[in-house]
C-alpha positions as CSV (number, residue, x, y, z in Angstrom):
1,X,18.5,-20.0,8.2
2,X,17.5,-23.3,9.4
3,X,14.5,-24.6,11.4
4,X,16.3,-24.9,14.2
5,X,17.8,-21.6,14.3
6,X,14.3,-20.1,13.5
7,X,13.2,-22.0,16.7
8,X,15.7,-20.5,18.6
9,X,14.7,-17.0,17.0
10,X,11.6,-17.7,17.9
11,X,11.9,-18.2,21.2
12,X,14.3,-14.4,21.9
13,X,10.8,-13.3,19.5
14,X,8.8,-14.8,22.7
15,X,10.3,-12.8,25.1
16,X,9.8,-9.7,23.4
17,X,6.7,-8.5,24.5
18,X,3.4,-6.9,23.6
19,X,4.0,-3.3,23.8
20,X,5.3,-2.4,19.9
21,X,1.8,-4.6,19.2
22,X,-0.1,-2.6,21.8
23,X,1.4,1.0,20.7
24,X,0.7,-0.7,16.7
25,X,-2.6,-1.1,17.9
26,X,-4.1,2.0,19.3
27,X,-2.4,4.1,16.2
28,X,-4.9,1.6,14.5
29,X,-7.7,1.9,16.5
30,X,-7.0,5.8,16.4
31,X,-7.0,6.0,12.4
32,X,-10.0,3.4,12.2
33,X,-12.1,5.9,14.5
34,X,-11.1,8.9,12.9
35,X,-11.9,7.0,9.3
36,X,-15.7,6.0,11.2
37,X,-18.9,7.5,10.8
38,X,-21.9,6.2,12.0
39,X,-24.5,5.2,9.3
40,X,-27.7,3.1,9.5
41,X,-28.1,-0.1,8.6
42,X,-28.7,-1.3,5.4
43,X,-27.0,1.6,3.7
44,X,-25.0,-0.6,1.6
45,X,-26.9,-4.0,1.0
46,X,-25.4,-6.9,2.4
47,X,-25.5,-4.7,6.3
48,X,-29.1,-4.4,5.7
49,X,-30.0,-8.4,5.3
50,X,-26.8,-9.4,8.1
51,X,-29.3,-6.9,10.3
52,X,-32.8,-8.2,9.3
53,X,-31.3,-12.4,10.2
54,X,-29.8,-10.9,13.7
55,X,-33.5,-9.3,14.4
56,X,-35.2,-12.4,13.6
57,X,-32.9,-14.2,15.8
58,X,-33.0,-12.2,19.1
59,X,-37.3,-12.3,18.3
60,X,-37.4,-16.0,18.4
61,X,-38.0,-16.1,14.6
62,X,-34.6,-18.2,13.6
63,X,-32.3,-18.3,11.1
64,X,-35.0,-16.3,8.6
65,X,-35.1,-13.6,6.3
66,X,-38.0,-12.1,8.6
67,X,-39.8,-9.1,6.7
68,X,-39.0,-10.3,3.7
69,X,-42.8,-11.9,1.9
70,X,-42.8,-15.1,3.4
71,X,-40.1,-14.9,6.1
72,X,-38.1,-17.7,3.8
73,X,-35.2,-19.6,5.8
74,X,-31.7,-17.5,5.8
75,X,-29.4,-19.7,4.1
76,X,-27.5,-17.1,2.1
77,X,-25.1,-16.3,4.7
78,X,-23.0,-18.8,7.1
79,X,-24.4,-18.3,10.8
80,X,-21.4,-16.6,13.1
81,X,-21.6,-12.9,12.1
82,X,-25.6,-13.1,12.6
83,X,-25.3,-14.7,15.7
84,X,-22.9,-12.0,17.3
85,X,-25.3,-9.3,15.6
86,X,-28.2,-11.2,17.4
87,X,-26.5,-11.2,20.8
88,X,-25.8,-7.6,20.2
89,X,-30.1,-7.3,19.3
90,X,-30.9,-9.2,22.8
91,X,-28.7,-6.8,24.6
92,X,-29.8,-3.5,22.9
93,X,-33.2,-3.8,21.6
94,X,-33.2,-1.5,19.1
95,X,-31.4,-1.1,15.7
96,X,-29.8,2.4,16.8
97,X,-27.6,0.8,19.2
98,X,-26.8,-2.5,18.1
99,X,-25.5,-0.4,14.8
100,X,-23.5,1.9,17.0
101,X,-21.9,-1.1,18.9
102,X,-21.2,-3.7,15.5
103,X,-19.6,-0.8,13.7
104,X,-17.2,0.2,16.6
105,X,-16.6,-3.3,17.0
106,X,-15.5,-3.9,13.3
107,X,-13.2,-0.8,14.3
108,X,-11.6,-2.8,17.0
109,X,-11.4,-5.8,15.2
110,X,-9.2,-4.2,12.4
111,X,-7.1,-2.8,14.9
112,X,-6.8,-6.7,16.5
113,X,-6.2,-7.9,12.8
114,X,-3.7,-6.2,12.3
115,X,-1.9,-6.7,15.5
116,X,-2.3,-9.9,15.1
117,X,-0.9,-10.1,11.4
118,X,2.0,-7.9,12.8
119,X,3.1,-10.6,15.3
120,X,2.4,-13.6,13.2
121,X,4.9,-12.3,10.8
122,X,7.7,-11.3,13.2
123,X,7.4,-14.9,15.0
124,X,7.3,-16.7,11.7
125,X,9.5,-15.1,9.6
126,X,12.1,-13.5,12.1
127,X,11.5,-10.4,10.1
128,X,12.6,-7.5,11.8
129,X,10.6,-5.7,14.2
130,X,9.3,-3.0,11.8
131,X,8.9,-4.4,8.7
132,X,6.4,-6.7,10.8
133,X,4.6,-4.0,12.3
134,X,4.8,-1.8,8.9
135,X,2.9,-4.7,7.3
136,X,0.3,-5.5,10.1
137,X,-0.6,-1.4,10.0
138,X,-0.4,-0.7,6.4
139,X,-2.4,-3.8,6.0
140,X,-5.8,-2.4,7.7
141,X,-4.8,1.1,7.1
142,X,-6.6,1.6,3.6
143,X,-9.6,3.0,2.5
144,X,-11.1,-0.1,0.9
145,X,-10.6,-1.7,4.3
146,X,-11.5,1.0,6.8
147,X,-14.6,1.4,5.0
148,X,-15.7,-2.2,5.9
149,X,-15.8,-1.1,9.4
150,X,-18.8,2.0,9.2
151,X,-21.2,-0.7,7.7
152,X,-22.3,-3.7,9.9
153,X,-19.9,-6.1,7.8
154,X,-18.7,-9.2,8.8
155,X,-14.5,-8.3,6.5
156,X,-13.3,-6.8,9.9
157,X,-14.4,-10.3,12.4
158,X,-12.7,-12.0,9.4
159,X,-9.5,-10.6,9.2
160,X,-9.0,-10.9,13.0
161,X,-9.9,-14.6,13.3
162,X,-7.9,-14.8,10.0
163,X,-4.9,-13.0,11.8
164,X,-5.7,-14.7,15.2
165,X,-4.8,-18.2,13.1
166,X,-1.1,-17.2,11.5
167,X,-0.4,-16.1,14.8
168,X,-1.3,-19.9,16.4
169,X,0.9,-21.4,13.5
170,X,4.2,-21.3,15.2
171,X,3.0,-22.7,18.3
172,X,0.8,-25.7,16.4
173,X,4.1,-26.8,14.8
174,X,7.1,-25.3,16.9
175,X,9.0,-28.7,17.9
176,X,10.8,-26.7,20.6
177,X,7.6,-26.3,22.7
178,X,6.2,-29.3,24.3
179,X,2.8,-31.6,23.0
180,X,1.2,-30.5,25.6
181,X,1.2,-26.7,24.4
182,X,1.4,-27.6,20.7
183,X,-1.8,-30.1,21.6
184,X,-3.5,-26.8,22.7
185,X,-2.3,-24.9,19.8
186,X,-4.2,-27.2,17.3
187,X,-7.1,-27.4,19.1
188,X,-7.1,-23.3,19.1
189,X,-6.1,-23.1,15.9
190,X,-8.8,-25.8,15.1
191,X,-11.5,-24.1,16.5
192,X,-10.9,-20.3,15.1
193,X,-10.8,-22.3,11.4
194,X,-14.4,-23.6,12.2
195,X,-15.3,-20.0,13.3
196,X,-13.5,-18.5,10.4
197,X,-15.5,-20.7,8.1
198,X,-18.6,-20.2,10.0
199,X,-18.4,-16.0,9.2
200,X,-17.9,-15.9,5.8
201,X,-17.8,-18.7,2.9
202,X,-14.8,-17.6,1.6
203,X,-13.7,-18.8,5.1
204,X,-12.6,-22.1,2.5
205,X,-9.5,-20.9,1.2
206,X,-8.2,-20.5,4.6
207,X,-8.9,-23.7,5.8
208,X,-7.7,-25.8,2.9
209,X,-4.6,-23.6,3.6
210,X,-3.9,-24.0,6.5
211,X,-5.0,-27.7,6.4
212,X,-2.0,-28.4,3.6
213,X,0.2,-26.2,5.6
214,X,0.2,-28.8,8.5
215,X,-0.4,-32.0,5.8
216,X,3.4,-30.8,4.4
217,X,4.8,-30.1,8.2
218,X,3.2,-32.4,10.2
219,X,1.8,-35.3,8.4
220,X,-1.4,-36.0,6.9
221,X,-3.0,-36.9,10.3
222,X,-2.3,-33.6,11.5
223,X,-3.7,-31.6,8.5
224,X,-7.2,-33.2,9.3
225,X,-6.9,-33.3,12.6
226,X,-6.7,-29.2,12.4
227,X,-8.9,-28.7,9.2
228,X,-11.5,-31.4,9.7
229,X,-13.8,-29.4,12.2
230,X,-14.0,-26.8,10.3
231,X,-14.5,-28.7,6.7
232,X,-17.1,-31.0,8.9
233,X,-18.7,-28.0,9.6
234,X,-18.9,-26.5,6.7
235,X,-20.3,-29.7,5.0
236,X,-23.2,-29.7,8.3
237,X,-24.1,-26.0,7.7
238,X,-24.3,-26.6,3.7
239,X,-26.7,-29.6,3.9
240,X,-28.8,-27.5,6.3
241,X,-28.8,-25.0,4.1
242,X,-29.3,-26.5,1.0
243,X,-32.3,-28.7,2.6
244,X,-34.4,-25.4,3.9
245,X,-32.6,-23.8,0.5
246,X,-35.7,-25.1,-1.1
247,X,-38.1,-23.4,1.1
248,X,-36.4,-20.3,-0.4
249,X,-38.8,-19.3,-3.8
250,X,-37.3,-19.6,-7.3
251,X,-37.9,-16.0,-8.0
252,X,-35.4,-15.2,-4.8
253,X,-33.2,-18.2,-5.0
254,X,-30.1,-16.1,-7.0
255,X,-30.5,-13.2,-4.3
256,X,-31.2,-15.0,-1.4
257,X,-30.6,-18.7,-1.5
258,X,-27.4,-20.8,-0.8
259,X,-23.9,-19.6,-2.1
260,X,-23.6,-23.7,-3.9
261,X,-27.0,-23.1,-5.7
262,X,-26.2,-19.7,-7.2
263,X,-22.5,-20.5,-7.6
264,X,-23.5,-23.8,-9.8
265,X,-26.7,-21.8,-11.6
266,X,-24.1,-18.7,-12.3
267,X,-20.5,-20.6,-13.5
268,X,-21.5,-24.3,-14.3
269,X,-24.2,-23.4,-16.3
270,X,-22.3,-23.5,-19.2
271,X,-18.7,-24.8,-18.4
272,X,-17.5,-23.4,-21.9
273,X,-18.5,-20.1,-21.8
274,X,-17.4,-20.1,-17.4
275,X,-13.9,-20.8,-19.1
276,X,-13.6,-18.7,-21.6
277,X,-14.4,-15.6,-19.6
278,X,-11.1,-17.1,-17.2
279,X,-8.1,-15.1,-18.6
280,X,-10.3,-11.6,-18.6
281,X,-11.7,-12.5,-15.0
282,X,-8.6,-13.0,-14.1
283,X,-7.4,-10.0,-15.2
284,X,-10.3,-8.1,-13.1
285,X,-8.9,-9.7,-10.0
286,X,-5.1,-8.8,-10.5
287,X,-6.5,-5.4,-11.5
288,X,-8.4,-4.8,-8.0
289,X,-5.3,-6.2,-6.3
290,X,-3.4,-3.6,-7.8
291,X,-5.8,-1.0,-7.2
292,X,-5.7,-1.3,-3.0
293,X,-2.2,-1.6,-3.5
294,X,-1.4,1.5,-5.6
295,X,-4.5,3.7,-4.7
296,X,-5.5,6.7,-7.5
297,X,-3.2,5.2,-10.1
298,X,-4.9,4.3,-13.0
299,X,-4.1,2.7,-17.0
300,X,-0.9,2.0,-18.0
301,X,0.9,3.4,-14.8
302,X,-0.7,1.5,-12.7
303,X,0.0,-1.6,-14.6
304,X,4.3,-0.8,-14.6
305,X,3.7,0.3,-10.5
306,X,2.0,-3.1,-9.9
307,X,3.8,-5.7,-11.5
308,X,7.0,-5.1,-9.2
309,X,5.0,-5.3,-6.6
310,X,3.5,-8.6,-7.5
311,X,6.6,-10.0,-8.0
312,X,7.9,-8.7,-5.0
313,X,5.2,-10.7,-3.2
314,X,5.7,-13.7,-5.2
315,X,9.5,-13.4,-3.9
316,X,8.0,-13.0,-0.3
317,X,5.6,-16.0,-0.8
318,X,8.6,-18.2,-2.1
319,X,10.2,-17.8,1.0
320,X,6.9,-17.9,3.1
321,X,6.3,-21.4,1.5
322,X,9.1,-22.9,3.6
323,X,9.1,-20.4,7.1
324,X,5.7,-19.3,6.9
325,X,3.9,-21.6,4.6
326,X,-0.2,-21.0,5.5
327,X,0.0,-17.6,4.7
328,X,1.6,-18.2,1.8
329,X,-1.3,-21.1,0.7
330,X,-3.9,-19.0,2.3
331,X,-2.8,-16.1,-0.8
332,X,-2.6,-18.5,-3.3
333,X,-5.8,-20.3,-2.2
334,X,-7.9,-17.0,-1.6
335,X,-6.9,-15.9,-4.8
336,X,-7.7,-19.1,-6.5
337,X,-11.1,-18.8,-5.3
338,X,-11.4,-15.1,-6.4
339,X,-10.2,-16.0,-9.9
340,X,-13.2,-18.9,-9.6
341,X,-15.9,-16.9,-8.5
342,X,-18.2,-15.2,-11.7
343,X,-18.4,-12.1,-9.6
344,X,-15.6,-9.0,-9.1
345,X,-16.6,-6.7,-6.4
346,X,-13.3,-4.6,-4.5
347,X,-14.4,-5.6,-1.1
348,X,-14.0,-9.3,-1.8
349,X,-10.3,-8.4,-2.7
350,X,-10.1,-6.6,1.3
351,X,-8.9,-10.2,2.8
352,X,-6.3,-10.8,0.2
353,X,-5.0,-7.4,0.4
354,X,-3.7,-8.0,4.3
355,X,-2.2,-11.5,2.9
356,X,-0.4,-9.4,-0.2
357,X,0.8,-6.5,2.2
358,X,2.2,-9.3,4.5
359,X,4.5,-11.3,1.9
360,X,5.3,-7.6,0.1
361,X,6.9,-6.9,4.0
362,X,8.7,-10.2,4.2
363,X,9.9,-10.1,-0.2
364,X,11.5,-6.8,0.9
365,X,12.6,-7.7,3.7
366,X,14.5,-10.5,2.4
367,X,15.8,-9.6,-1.0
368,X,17.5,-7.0,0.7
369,X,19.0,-9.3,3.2
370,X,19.9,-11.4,0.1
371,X,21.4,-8.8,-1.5
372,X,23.4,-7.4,1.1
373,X,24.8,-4.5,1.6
374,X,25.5,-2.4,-1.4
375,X,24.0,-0.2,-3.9
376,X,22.0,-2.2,-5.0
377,X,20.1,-3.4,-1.7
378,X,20.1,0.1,-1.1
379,X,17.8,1.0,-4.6
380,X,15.6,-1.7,-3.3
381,X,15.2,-0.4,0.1
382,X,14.9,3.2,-1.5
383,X,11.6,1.9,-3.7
384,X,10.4,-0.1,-1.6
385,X,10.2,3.0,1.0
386,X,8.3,5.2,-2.1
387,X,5.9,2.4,-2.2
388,X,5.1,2.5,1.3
389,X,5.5,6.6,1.8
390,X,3.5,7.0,-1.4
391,X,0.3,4.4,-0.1
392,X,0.4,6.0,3.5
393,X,0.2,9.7,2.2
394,X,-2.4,8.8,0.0
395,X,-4.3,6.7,2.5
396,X,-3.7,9.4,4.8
397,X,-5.1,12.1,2.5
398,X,-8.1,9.6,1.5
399,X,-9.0,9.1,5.6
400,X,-8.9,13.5,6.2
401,X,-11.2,14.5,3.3
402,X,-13.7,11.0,4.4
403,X,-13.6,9.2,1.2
404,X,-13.6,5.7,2.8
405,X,-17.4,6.9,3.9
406,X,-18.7,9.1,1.0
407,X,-20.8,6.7,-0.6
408,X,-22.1,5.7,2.6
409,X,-22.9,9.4,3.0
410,X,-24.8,9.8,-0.3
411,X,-26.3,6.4,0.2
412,X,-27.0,6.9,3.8
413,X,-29.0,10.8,2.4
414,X,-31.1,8.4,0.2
415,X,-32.5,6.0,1.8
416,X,-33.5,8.3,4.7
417,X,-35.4,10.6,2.2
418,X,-36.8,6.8,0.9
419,X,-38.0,6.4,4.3
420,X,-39.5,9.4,4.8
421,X,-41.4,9.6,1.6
422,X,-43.4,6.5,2.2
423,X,-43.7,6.8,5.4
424,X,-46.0,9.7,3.8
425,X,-47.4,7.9,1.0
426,X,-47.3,3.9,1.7
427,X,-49.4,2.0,3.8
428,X,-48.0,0.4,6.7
429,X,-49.4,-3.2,5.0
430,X,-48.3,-2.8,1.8
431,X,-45.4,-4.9,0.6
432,X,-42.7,-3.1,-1.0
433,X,-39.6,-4.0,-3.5
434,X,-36.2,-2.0,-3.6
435,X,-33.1,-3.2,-5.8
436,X,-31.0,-2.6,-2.6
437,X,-32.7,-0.6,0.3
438,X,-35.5,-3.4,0.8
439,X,-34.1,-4.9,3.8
440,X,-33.5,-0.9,5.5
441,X,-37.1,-0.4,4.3
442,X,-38.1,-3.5,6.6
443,X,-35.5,-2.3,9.7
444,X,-36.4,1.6,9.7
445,X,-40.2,1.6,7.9
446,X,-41.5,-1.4,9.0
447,X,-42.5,-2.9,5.7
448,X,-42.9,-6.3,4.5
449,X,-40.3,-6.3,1.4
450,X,-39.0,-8.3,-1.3
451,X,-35.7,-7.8,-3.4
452,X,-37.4,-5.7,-6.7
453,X,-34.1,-6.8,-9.0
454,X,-32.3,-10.4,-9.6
455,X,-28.3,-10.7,-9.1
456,X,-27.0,-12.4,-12.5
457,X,-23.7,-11.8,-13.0
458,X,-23.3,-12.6,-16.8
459,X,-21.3,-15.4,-17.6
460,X,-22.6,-16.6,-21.0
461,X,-23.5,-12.9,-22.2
462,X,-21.5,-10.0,-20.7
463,X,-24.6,-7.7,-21.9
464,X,-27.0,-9.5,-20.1
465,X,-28.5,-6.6,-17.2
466,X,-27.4,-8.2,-14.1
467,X,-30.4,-7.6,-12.5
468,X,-32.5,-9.4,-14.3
469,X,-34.6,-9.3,-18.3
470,X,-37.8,-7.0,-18.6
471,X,-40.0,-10.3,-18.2
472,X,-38.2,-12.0,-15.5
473,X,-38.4,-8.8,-13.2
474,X,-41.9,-8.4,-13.9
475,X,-42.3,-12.4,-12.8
476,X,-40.5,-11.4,-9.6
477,X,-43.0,-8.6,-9.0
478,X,-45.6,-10.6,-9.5
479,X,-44.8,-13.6,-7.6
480,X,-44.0,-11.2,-4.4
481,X,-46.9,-9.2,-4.7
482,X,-45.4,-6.3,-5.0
483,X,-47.4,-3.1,-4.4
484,X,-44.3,-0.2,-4.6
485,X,-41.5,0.0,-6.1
486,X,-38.4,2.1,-4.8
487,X,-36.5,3.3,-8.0
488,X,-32.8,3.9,-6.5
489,X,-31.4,4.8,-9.7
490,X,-34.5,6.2,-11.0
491,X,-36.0,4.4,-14.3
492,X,-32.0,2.7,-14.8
493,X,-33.0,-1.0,-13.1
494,X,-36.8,-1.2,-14.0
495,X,-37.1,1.4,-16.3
496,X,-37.8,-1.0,-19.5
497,X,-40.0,-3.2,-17.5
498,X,-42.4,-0.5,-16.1
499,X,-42.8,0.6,-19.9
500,X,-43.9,-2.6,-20.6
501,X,-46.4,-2.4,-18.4
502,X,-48.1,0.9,-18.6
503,X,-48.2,0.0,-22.2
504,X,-50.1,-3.0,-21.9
505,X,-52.2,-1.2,-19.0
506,X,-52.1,2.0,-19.2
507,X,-52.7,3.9,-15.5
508,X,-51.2,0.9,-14.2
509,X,-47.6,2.8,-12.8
510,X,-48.4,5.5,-11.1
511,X,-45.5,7.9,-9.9
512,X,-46.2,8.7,-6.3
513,X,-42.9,10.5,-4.9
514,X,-40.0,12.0,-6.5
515,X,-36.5,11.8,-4.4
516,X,-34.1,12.6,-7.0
517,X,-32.5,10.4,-8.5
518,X,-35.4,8.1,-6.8
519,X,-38.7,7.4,-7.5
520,X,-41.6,5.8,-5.8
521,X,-44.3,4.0,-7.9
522,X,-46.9,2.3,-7.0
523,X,-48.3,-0.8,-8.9
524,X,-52.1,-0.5,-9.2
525,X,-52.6,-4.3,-9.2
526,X,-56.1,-3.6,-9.0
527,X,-56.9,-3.6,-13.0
528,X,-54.3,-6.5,-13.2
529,X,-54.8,-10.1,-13.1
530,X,-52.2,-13.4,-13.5
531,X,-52.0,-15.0,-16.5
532,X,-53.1,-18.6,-16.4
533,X,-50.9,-21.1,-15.5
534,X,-49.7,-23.0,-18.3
535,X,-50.6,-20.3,-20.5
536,X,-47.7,-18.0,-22.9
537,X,-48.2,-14.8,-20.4
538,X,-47.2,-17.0,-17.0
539,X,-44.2,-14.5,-16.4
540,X,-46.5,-11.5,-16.7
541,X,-49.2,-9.9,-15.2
542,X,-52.6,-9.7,-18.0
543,X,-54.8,-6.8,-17.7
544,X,-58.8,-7.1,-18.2
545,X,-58.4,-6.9,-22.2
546,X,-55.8,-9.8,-21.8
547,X,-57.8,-12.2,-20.1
């Protein structure tokens, strides 16, 4: 099929309407609310600190980590999804019900993303009507993705806006539409890459996507005329960030500072090492990929499930590259960047699992149009259908017994026995350090906090505890002034390090509440002082004896 008669397809695909979307859309909405359960903030981590930047905004504070020691600059983080959380603060007032309203938002906003990936498809591609609204439901319709939307996470804004710009693309380079119209298209499309960019740093992949997308369709001109905004942008907000970046401490800098600083202090650090850990990374990310896609599979089964299925989407892609080329890029580009990145975590995978679901519609959809009738196109069509039967039933069966929100449960248990304990046993000045929890400490106790634990992910030695060396977390403590210490997973974090020190200074660590599997110690500081400057014990704290 030629360009032309996809324009003419395109423009019967115009005149279809909204209403399979809208129908796609509530059965969405439906599954996401049946999947929701309302949880506080700062259950998981990243909700917690996405909370404590909103607060500080609606109070006039800025773009700051308020509560944390030193209310340093929040640079960690691009600015959109605090912003919307801050509106919601000024409206609301309190974190109960600017928690409520985020989280039923991020509901909606799947239900949008996937609408909107549903559409794209069906205008771009000409795929048939329900292999484009199979792949825009079963795309949102997993666990891993549903369970973005109970925690105030900024995945669910992101796959709409990402959704909202494939479905521009046919407009922004349709020659059967006037300038006029395309002209507005652009600037649309334009705009939602500088928000996309502005929510999460990943945002990158999209916009270098879609930015060679138009470079290979429309010219050069036109590539930066719709990705420059958002890559100007991008640049503005970085040099911002990296300025006040150094108002951020050096003890915090890997948990809290700017995405360059920790990406260049994490992989560059030693190039050699950064490449020979590649193939294995690599590995990891295809792994995770395969893991949305085939869910409770596991070793060598999951392995011969997922490699048809990633060929599949490479056949999907191939075509893609020439009718629907920035989704296409945006898979191969977001997956470059996942490959890149020194840390593997299943939620990052959540954006590229909506792209993979997408070109796994349009493979199937055309490799059994290649095909053609016949026995063959029919065994395609007859796994293809397992595949999707098998990852709704499961998904299904996942969403009725709540597993999308059982660690959300079990967290959400803990931290409010956390709070309740010291709000028993801590005074109301003392400044406090978790691994996790510290920002919910700050939102539902009220305490000045500090991160307790760094965020290393080994690149040079995969031994190395991510969180940190006995003497380095005892530095941290030291510089924060840390008075308790909430032990999430009792002594597994700083188990080592508070040995260290009640062997040096015995009565020192001091257990004050047991939460199992948490403890609450408290740091006598009082019988402590710091080590000289200058001197061997600098990253310690020296008792009397010492001194």
């Amino acid at each position: 099929m030629g360009l032309t008669s996809i324009n003419v397809v395109n423009e019967d695909l115009q005149r279809e309407g909204w209403r399979p979307y809208l129908v796609l859309g509530i059965a969405v909405l439906a599954v996401g609310l049946v999947s929701w359960r309302p949880f506080p903030a700062g259950v998981w981590h990243d909700d917690g600190v996405y909370m404590m930047v909103a607060k500080a905004l609606a109070e006039g504070h800025g773009f700051t980590y308020q509560g944390v020691v030193g209310a340093p600059p929040a640079v960690k983080f691009p600015p959109v999804y605090p912003a919307f959380l801050g509106g919601l603060w000024a409206l609301f007032g309190s974190i109960g019900p600017v928690t409520l309203v985020a989280t039923l938002a991020n509901v909606l906003f799947l239900a949008l993303a996937g609408v909107l990936l549903a559409r794209a498809v069906r205008l771009s591609t000409g795929a048939p009507l329900g292999i484009a609204l199979g792949a825009g439901g079963l795309a949102v319709v997993s666990g891993d993705v549903l369970r973005t939307s109970s925690a105030v996470l900024s995945e669910p804004l992101f796959l709409a806006m990402v959704g909202g710009c494939l479905l521009l693309w046919p407009s922004a380079v349709d020659p059967g539409v006037t300038s006029r119209e395309t002209t507005r298209a652009r600037i649309a499309l334009a705009a939602l890459l500088v928000l996309l960019i502005g929510t999460r740093a990943a945002g990158m992949a999209f916009v270098v996507a879609f930015g060679v997308a138009m470079a290979l369709r429309a010219g050069v001109r036109s590539g930066l005329w719709v990705a420059g905004p958002a890559l100007a942008g991008w640049f503005g907000w970085s040099a911002w960030a990296g300025r006040r970046g150094r108002a951020v401490p050096e003890h915090l800098s890997d948990l809290l500072g700017p995405y360059s600083g920790w990406m260049r202090e994490q992989a560059l650090a030693d190039p050699g090492a950064f490449v020979a850990r590649l193939p294995g990374h690599v590995v990891g990310v295809l792994e995770r990929v395969a893991v949305l896609l085939l869910p409770r599979v596991e070793g060598v089964l999951l392995w011969a499930a997922a490699l048809p299925l990633f060929a599949l989407a490479v056949y999907g892609a191939v075509y893609a590259v020439r009718r629907f080329p920035p989704l296409a890029w945006s898979a191969l580009a977001y997956a470059g960047l996942l490959f890149a990145w020194p840390y593997l975590d299943r939620r990052l995978v959540v954006p590229l699992h909506l792209l993979v679901v997408a070109l796994l519609g349009i493979g199937a959809y055309r490799l059994i149009s290649s095909i053609g009738p016949g026995r063959r196109a029919s065994v395609v069509a007859t796994l293809f259908a397992a595949w999707v039967g098998f990852y709704g039933f499961v998904g299904a069966h996942r969403i009725a017994v709540g597993w999308p929100t059982a660690a959300y449960e079990i967290r959400a248990e803990r931290l409010a026995g956390a709070v309740e304990a010291m709000g028993r046993t801590v005074p109301s000045d003392a400044v406090v350090g978790a691994p996790e929890f510290w920002s919910a400490l700050y939102l539902h106790g009220g305490w000045t906090v500090a991160p307790s634990g760094l965020f290393t992910p080994a690149v040079t030695d995969a031994d190395a505890p991510v969180w940190g060396t006995p003497e380095e977390q005892e530095h941290l403590w030291l510089e924060t002034g840390v008075e308790y210490l909430l032990l999430e997973q009792g002594g597994t974090m700083h188990g080592a390090t508070l040995d260290r020190l009640e062997a040096r200074c015995p009565g020192m660590v001091r257990v004050v509440a047991r939460m199992s599997p948490m403890l609450l110690v408290h740091l006598d500081r009082s019988g402590a002082i710091p080590a000289p400057e200058g001197s061997r014990q600098t990253f310690r704290f020296s008792c009397p004896s010492e001194s």
